[in-house]
Biopython code that builds the backbone (N, CA, C, O; Angstrom):
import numpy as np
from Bio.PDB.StructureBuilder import StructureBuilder

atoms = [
    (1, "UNK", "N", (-18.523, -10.852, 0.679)),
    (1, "UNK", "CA", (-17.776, -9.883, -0.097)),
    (1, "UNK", "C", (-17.504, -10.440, -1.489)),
    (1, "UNK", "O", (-17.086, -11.584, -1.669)),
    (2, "UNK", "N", (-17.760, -9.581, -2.455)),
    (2, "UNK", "CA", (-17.298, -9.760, -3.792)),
    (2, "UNK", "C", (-15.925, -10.205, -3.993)),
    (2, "UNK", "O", (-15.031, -9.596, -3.404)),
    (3, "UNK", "N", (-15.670, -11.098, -4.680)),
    (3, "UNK", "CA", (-14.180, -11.743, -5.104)),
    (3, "UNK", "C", (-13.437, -11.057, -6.276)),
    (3, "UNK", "O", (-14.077, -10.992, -7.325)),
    (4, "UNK", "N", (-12.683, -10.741, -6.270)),
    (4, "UNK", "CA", (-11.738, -10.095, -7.342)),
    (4, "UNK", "C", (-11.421, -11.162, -8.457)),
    (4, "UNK", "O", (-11.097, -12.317, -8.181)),
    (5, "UNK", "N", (-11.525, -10.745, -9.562)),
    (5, "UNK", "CA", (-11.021, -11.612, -10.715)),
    (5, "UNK", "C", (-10.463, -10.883, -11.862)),
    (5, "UNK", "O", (-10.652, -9.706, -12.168)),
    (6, "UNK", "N", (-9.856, -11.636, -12.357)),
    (6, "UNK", "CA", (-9.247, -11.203, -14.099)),
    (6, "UNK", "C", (-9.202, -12.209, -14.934)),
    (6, "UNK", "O", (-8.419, -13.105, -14.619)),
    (7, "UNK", "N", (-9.877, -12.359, -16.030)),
    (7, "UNK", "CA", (-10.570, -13.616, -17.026)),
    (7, "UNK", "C", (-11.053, -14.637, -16.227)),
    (7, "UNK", "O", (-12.192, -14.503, -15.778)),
    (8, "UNK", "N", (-10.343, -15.745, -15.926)),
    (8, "UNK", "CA", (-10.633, -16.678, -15.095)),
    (8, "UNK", "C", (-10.130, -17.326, -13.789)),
    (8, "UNK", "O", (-10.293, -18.446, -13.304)),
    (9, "UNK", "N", (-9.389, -16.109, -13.348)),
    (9, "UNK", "CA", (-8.666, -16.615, -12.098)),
    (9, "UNK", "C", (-9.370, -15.719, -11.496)),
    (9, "UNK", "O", (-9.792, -14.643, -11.919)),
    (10, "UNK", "N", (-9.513, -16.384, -10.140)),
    (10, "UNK", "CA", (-10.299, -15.727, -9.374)),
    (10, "UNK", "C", (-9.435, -15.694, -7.696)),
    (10, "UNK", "O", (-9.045, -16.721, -7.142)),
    (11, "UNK", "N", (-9.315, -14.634, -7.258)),
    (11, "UNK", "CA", (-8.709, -14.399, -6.354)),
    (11, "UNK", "C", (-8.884, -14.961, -4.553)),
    (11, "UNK", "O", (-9.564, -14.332, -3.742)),
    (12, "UNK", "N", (-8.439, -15.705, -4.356)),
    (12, "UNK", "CA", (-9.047, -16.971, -3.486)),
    (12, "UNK", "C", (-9.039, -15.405, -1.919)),
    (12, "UNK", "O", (-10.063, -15.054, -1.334)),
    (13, "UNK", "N", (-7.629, -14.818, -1.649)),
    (13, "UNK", "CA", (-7.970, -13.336, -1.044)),
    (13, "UNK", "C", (-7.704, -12.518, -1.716)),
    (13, "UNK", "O", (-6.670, -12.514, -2.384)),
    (14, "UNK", "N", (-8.660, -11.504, -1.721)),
    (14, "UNK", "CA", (-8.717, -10.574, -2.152)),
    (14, "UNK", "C", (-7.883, -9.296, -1.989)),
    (14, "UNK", "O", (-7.712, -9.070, -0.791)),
    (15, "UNK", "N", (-7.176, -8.179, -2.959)),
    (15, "UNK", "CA", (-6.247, -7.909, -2.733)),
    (15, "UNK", "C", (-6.177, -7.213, -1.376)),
    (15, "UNK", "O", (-7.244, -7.152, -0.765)),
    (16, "UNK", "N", (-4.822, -6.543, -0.660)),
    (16, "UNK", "CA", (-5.167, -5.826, 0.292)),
    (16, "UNK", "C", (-5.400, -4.579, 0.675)),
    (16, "UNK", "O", (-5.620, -4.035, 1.757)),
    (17, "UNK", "N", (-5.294, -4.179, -0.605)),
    (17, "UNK", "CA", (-5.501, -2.747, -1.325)),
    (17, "UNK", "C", (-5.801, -2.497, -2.444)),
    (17, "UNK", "O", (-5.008, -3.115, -3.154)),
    (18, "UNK", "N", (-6.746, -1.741, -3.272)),
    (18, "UNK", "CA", (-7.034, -1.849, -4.534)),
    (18, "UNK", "C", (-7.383, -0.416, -4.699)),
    (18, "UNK", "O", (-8.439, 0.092, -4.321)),
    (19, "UNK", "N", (-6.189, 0.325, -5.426)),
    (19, "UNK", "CA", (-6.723, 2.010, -6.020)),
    (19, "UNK", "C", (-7.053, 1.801, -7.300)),
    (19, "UNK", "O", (-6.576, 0.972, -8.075)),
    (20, "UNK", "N", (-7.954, 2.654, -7.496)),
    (20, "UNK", "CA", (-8.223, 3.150, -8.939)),
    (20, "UNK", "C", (-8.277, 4.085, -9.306)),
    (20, "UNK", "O", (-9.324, 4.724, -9.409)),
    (21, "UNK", "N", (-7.128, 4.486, -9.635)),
    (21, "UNK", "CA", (-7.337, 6.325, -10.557)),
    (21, "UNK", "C", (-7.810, 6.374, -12.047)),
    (21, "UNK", "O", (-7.610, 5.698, -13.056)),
    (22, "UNK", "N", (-8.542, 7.508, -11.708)),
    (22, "UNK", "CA", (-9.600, 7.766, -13.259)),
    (22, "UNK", "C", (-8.886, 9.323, -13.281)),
    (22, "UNK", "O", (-9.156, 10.250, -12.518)),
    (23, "UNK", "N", (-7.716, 9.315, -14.590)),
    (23, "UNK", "CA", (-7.476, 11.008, -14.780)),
    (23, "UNK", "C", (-8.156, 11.236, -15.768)),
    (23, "UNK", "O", (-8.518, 10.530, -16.709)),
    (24, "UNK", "N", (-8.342, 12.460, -15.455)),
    (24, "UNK", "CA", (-9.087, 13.080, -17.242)),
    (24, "UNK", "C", (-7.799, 13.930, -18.053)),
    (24, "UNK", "O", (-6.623, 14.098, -17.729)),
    (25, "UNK", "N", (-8.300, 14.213, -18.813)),
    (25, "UNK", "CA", (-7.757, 14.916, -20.105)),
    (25, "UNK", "C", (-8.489, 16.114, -20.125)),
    (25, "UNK", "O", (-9.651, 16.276, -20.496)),
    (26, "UNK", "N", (-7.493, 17.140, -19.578)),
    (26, "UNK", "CA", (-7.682, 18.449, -19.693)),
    (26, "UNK", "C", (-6.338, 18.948, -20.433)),
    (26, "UNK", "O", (-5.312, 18.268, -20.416)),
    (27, "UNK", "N", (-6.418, 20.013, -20.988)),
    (27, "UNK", "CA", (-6.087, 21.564, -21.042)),
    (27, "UNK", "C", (-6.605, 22.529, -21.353)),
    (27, "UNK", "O", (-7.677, 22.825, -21.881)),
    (28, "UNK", "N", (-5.433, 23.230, -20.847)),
    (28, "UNK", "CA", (-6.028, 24.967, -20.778)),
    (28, "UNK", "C", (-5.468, 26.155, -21.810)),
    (28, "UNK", "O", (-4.391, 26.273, -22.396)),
    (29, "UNK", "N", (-6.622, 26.951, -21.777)),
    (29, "UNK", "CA", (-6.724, 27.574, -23.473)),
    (29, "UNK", "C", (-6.161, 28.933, -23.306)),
    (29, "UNK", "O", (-6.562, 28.902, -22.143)),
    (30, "UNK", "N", (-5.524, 30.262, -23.403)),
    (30, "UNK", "CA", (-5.363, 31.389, -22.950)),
    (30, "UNK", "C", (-6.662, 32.210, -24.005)),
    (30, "UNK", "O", (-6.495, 32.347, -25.217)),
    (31, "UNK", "N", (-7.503, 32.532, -23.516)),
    (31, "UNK", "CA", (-8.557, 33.292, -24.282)),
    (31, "UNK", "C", (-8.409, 34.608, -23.763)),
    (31, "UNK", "O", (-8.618, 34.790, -22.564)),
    (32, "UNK", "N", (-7.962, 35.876, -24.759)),
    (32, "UNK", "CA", (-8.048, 36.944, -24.497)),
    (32, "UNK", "C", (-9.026, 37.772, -23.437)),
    (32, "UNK", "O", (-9.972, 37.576, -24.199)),
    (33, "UNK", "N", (-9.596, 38.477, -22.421)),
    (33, "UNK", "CA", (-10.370, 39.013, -21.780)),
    (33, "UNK", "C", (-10.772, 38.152, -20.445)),
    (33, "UNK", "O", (-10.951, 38.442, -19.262)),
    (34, "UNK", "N", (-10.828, 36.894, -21.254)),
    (34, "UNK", "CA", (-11.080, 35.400, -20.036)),
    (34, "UNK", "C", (-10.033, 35.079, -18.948)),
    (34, "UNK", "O", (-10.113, 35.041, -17.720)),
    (35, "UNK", "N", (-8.958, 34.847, -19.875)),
    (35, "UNK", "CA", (-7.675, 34.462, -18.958)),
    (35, "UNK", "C", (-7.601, 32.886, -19.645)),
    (35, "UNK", "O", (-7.799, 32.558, -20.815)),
    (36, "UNK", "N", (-7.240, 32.052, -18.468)),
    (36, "UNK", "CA", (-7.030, 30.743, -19.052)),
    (36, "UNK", "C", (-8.782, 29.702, -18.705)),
    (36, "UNK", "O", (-9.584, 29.649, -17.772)),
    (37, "UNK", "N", (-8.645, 29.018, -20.132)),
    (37, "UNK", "CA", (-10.045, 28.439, -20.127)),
    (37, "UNK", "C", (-9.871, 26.778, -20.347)),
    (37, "UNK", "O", (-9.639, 26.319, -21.465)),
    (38, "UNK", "N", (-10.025, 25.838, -19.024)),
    (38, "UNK", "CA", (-9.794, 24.991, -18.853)),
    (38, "UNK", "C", (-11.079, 23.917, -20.026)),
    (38, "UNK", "O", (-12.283, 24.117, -20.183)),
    (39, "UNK", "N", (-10.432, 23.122, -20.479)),
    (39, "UNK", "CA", (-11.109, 22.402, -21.478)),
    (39, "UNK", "C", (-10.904, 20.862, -21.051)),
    (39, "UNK", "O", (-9.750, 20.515, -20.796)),
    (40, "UNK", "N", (-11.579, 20.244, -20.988)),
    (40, "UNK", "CA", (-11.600, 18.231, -21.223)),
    (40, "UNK", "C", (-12.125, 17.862, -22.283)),
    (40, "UNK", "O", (-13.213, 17.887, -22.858)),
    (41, "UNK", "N", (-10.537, 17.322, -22.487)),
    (41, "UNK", "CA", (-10.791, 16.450, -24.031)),
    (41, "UNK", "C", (-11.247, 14.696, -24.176)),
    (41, "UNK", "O", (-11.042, 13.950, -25.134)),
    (42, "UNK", "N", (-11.912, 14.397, -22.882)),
    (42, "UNK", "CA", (-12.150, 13.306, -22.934)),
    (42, "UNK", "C", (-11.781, 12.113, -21.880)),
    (42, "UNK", "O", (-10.931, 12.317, -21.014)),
    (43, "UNK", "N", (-12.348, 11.060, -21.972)),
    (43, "UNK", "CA", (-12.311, 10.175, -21.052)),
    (43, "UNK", "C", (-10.746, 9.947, -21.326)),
    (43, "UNK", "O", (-10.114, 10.396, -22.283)),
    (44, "UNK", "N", (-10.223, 9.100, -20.206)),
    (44, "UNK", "CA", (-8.942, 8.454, -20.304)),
    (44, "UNK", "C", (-9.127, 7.026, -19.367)),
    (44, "UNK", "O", (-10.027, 6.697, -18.594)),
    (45, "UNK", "N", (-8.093, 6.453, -19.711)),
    (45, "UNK", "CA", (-8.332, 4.767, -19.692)),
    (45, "UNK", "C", (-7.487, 4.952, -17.773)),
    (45, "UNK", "O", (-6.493, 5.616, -17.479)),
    (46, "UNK", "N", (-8.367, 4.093, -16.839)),
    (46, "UNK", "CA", (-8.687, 3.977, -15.501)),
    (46, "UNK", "C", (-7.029, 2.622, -15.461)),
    (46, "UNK", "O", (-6.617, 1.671, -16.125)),
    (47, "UNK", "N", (-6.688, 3.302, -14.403)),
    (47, "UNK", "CA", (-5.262, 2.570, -13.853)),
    (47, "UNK", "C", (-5.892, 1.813, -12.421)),
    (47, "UNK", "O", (-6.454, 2.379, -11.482)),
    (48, "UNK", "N", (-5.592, 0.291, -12.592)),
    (48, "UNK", "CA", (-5.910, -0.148, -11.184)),
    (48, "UNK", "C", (-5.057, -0.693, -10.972)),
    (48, "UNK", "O", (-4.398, -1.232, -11.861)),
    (49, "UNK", "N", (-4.665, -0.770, -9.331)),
    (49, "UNK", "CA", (-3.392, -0.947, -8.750)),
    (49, "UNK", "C", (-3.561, -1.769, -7.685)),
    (49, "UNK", "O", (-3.786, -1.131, -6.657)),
    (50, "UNK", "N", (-3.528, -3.314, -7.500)),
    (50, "UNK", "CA", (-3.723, -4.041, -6.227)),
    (50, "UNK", "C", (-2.240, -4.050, -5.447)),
    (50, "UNK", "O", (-1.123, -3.824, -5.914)),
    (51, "UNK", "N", (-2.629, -4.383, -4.137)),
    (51, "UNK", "CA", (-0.960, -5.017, -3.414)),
    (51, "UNK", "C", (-2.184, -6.074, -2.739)),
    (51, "UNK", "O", (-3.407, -5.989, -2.635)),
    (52, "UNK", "N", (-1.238, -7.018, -2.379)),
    (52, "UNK", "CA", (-1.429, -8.381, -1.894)),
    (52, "UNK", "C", (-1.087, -9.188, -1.529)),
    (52, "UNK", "O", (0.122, -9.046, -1.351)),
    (53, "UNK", "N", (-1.576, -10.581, -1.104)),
    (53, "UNK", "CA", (-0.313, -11.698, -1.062)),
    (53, "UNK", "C", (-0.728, -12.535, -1.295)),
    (53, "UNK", "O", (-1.951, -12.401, -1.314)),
    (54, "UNK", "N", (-0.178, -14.224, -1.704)),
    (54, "UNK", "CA", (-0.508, -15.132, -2.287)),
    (54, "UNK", "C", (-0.648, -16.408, -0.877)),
    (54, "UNK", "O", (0.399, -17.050, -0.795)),
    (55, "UNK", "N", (-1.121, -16.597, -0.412)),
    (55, "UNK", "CA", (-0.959, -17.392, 0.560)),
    (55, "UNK", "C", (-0.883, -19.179, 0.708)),
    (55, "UNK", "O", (-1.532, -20.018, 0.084)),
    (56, "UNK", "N", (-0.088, -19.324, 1.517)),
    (56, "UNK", "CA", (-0.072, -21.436, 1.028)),
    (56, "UNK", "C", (-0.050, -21.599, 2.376)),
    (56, "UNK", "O", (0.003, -20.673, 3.186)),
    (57, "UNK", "N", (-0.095, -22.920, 2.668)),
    (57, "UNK", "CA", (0.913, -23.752, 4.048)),
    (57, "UNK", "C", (2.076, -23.955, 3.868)),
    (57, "UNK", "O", (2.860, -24.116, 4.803)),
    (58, "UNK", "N", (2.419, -23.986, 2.621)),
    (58, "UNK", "CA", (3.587, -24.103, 1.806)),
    (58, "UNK", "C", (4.523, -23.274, 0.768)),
    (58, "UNK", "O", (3.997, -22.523, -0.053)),
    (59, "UNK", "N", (5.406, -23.377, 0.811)),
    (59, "UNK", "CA", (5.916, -22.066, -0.294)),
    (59, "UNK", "C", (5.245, -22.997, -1.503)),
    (59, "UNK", "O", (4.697, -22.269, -2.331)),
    (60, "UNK", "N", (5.166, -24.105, -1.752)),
    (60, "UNK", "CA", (5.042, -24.713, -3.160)),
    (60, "UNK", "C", (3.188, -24.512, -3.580)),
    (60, "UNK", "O", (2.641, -24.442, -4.680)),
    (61, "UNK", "N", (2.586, -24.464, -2.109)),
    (61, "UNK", "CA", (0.861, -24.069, -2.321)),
    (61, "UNK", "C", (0.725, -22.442, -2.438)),
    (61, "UNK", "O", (-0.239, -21.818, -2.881)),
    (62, "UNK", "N", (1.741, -22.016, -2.010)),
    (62, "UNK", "CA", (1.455, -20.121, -1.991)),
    (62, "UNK", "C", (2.166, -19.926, -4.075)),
    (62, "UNK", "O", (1.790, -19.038, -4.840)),
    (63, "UNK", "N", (3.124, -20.980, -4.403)),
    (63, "UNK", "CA", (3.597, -20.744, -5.544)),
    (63, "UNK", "C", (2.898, -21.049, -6.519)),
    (63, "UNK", "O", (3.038, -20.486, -7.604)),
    (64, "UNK", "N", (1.964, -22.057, -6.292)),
    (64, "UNK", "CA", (0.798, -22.364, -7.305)),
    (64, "UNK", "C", (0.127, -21.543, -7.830)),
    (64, "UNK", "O", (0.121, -21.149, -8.996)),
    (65, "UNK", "N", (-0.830, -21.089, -6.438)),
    (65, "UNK", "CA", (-1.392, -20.123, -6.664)),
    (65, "UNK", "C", (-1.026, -18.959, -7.365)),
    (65, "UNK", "O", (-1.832, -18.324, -8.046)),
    (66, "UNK", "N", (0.428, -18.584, -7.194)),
    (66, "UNK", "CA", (0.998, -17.436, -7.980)),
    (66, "UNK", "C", (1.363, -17.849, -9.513)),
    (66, "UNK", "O", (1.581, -16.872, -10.229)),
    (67, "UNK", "N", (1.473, -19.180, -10.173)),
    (67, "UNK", "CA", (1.907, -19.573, -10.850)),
    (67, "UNK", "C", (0.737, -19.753, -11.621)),
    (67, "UNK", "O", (0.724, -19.566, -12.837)),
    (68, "UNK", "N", (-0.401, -20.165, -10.861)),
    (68, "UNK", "CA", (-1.546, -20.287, -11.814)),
    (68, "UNK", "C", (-2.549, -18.993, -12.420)),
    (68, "UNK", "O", (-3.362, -19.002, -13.344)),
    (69, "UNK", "N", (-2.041, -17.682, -11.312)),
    (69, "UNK", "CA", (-2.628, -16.619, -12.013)),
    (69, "UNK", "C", (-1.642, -16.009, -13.407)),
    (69, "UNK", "O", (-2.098, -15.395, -14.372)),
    (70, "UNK", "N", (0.142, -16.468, -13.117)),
    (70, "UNK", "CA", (0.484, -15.959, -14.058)),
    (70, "UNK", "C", (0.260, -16.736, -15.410)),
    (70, "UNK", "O", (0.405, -16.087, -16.446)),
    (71, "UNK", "N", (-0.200, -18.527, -15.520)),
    (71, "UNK", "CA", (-0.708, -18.928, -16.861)),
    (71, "UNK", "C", (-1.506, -17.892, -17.243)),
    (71, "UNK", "O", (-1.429, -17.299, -18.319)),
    (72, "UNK", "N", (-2.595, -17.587, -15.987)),
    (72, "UNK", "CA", (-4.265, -17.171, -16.913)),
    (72, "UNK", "C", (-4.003, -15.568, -17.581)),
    (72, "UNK", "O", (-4.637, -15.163, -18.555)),
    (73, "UNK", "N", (-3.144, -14.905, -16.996)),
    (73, "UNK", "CA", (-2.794, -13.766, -17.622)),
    (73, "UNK", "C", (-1.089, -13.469, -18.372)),
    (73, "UNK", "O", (-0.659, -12.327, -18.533)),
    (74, "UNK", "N", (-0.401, -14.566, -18.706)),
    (74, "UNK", "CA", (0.912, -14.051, -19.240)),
    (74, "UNK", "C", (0.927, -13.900, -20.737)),
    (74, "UNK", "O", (1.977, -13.604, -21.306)),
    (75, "UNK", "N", (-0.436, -14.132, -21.541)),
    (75, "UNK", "CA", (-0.182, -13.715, -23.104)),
    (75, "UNK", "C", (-0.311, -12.075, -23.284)),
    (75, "UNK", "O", (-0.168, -11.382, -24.291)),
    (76, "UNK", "N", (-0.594, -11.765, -22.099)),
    (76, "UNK", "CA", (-0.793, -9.523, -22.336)),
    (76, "UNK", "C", (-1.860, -9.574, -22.996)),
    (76, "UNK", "O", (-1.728, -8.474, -23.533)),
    (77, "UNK", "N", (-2.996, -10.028, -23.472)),
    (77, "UNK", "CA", (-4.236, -9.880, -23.740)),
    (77, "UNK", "C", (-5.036, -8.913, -22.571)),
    (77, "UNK", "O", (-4.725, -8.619, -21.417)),
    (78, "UNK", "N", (-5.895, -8.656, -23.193)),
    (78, "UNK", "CA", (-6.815, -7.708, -22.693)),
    (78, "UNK", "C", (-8.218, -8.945, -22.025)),
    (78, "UNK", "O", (-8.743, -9.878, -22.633)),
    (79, "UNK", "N", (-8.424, -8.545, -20.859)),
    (79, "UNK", "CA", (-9.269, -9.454, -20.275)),
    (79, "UNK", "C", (-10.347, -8.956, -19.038)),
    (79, "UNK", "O", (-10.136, -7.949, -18.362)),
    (80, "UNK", "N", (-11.457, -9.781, -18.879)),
    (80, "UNK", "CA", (-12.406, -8.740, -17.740)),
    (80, "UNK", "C", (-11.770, -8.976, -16.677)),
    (80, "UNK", "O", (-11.063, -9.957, -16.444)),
    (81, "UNK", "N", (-12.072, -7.803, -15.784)),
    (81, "UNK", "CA", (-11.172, -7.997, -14.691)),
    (81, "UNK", "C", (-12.843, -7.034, -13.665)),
    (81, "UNK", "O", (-13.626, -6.109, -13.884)),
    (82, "UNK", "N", (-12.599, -7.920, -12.718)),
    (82, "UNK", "CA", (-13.805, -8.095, -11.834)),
    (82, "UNK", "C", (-13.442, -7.179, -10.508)),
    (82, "UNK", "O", (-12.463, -7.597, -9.890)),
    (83, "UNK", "N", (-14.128, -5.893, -9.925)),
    (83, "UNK", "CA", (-13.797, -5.663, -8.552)),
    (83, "UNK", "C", (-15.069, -5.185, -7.867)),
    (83, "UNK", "O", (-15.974, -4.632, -8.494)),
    (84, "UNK", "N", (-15.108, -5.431, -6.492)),
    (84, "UNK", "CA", (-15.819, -5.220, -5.528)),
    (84, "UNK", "C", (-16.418, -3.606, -5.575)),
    (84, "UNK", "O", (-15.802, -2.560, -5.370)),
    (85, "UNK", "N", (-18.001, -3.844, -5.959)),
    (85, "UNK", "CA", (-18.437, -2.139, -6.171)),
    (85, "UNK", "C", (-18.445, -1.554, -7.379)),
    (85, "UNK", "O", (-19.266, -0.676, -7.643)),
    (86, "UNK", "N", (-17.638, -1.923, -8.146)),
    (86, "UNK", "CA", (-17.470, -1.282, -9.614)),
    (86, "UNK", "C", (-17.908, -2.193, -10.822)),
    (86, "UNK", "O", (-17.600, -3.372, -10.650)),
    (87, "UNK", "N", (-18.567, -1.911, -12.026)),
    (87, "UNK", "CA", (-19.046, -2.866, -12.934)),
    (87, "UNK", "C", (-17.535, -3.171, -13.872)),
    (87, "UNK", "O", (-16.549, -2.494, -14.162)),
    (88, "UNK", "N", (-18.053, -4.752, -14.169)),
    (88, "UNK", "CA", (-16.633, -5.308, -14.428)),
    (88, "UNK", "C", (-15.994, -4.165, -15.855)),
    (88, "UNK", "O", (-16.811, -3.636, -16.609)),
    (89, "UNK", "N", (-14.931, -4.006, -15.972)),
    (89, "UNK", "CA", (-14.048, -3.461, -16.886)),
    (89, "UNK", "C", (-13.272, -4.797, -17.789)),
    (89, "UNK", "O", (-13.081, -5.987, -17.537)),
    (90, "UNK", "N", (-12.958, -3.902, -18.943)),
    (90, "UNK", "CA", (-12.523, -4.685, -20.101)),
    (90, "UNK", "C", (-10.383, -4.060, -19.765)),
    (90, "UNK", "O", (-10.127, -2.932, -20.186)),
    (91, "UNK", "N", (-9.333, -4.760, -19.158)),
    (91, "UNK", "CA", (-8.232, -4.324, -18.662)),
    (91, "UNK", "C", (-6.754, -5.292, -19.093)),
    (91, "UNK", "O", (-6.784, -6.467, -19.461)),
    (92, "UNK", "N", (-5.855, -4.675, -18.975)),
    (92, "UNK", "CA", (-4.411, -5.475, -19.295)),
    (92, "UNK", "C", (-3.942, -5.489, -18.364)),
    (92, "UNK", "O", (-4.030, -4.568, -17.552)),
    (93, "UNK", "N", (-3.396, -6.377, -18.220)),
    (93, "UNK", "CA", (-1.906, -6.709, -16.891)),
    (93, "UNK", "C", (-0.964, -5.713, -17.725)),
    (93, "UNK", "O", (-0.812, -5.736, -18.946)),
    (94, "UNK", "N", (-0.395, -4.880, -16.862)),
    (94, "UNK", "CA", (0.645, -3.902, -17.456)),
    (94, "UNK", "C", (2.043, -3.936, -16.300)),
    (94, "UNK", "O", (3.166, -3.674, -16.732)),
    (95, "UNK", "N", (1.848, -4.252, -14.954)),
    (95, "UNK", "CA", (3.185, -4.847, -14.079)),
    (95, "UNK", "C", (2.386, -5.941, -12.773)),
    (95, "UNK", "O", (1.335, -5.923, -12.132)),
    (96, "UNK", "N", (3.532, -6.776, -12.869)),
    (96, "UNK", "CA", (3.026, -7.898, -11.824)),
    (96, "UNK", "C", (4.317, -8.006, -11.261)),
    (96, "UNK", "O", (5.243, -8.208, -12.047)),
    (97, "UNK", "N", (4.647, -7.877, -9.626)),
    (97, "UNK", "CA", (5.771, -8.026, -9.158)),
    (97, "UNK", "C", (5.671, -8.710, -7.881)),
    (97, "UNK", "O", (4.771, -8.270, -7.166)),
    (98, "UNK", "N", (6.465, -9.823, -7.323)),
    (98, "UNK", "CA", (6.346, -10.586, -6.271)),
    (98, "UNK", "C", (7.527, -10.727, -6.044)),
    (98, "UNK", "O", (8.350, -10.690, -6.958)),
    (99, "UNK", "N", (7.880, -10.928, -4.717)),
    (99, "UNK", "CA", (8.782, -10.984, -4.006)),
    (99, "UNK", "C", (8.314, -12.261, -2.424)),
    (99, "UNK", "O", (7.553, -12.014, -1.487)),
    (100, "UNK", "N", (9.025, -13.405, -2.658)),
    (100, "UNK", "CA", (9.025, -14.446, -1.484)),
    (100, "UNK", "C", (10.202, -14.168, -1.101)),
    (100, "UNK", "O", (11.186, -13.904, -1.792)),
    (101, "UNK", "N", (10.076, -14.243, 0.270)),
    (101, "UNK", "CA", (11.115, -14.223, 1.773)),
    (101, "UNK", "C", (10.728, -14.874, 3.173)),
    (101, "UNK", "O", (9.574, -15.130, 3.519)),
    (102, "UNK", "N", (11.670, -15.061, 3.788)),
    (102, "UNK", "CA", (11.084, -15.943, 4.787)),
    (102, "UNK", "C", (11.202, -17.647, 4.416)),
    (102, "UNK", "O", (12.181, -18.256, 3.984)),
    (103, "UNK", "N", (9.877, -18.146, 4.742)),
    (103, "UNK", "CA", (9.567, -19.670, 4.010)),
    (103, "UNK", "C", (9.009, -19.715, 3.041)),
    (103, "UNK", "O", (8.742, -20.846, 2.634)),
    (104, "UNK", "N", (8.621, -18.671, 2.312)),
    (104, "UNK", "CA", (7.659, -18.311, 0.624)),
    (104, "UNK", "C", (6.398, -18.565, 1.037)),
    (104, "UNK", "O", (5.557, -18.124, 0.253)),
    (105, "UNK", "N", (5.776, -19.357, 2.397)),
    (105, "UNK", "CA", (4.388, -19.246, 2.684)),
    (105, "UNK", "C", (3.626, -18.552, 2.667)),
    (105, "UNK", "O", (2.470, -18.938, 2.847)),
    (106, "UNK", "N", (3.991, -16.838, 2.380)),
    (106, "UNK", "CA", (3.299, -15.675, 1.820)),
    (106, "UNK", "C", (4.149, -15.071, 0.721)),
    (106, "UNK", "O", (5.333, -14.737, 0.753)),
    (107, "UNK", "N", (3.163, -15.005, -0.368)),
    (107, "UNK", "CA", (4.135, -14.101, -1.497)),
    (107, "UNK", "C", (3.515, -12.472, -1.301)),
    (107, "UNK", "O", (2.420, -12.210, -1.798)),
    (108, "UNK", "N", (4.048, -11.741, -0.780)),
    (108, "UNK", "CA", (3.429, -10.217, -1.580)),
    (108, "UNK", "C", (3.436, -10.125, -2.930)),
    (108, "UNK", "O", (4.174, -10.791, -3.656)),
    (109, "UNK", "N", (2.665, -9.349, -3.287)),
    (109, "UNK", "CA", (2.812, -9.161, -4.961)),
    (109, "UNK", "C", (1.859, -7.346, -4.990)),
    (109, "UNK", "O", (1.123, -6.823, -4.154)),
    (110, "UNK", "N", (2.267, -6.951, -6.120)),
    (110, "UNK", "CA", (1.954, -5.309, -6.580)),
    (110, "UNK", "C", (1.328, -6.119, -7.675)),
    (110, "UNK", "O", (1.723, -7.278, -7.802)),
    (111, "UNK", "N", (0.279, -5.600, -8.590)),
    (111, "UNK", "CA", (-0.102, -5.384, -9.486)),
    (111, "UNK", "C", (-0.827, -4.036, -10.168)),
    (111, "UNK", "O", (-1.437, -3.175, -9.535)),
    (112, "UNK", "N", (-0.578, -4.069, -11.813)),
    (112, "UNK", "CA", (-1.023, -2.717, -12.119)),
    (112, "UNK", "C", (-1.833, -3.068, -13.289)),
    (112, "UNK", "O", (-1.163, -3.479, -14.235)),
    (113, "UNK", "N", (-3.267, -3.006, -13.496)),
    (113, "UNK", "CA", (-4.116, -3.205, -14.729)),
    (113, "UNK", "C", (-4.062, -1.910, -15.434)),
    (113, "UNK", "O", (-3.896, -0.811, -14.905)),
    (114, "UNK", "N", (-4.196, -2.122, -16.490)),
    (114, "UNK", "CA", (-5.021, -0.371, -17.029)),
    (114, "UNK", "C", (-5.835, -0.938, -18.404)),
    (114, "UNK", "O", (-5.597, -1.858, -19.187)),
    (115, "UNK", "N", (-7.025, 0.177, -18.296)),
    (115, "UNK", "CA", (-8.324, -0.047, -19.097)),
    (115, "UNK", "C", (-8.175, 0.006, -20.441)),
    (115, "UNK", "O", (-7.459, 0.670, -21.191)),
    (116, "UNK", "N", (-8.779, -0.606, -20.550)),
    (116, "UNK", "CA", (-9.017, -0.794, -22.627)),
    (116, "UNK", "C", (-10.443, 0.381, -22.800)),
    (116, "UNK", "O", (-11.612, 0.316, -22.422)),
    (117, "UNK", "N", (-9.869, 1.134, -23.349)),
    (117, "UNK", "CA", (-11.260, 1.882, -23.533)),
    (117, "UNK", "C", (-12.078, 1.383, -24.755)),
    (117, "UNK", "O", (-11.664, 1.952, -25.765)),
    (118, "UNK", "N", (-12.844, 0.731, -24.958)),
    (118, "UNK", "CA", (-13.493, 0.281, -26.204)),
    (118, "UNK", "C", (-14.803, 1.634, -26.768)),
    (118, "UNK", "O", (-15.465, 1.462, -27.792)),
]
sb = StructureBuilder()
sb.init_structure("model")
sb.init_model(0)
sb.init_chain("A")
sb.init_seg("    ")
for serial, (resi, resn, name, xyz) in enumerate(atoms, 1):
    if name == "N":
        sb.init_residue(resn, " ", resi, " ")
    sb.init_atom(name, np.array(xyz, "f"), 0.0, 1.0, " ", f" {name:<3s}", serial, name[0])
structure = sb.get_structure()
């Protein structure tokens, strides 16, 4: 299976869910005789959404790992971000949220990219 990445971290598991919504850009026109005349104005930039978890033997090996994806992405730069099936995209970290409980030997975490349309 393809490995998930974003610039250079590479996702040791892969998330445990990964959506991607692609909305478009519509509206609708009232044209006399027609009624309403639905129009798309264009591409719009693709929202991807992982959930996951960070895994260790240790809370301090599950924290690394979480610690070392937030170096490779905490300047908010725009960076490739790699997924299983789809050709890589040009994307921002826009929310990253984790929560340890228990012994921290698993972190869940949410994440939310969204596309750079170039």
């Amino acid at each position: 299976m393809e490995k998930v990445q974003f610039r250079d971290f590479i996702f040791l598991n892969n998330p445990r869910t990964i959506q991607v919504s692609s909305p478009k850009a519509l509206v609708s026109h009232f044209c006399p005789g027609r009624g309403d005349v639905i129009q798309q104005l264009g591409r719009r930039a693709r929202s991807i959404r992982f959930e996951g978890s960070f895994f260790g033997a240790s809370y301090t090996r599950a924290m690394a790992d979480l610690l070392r994806f937030r170096r490779s992405s905490a300047d908010g730069e725009a960076g490739t971000l790699f997924l299983p099936g789809i050709p890589p995209l040009t994307a921002r970290l826009r929310n990253f949220d984790f929560q340890a409980s228990s012994d921290g030997r698993i972190i869940p975490y949410t994440m939310e990219f969204v596309e750079v349309l170039v």
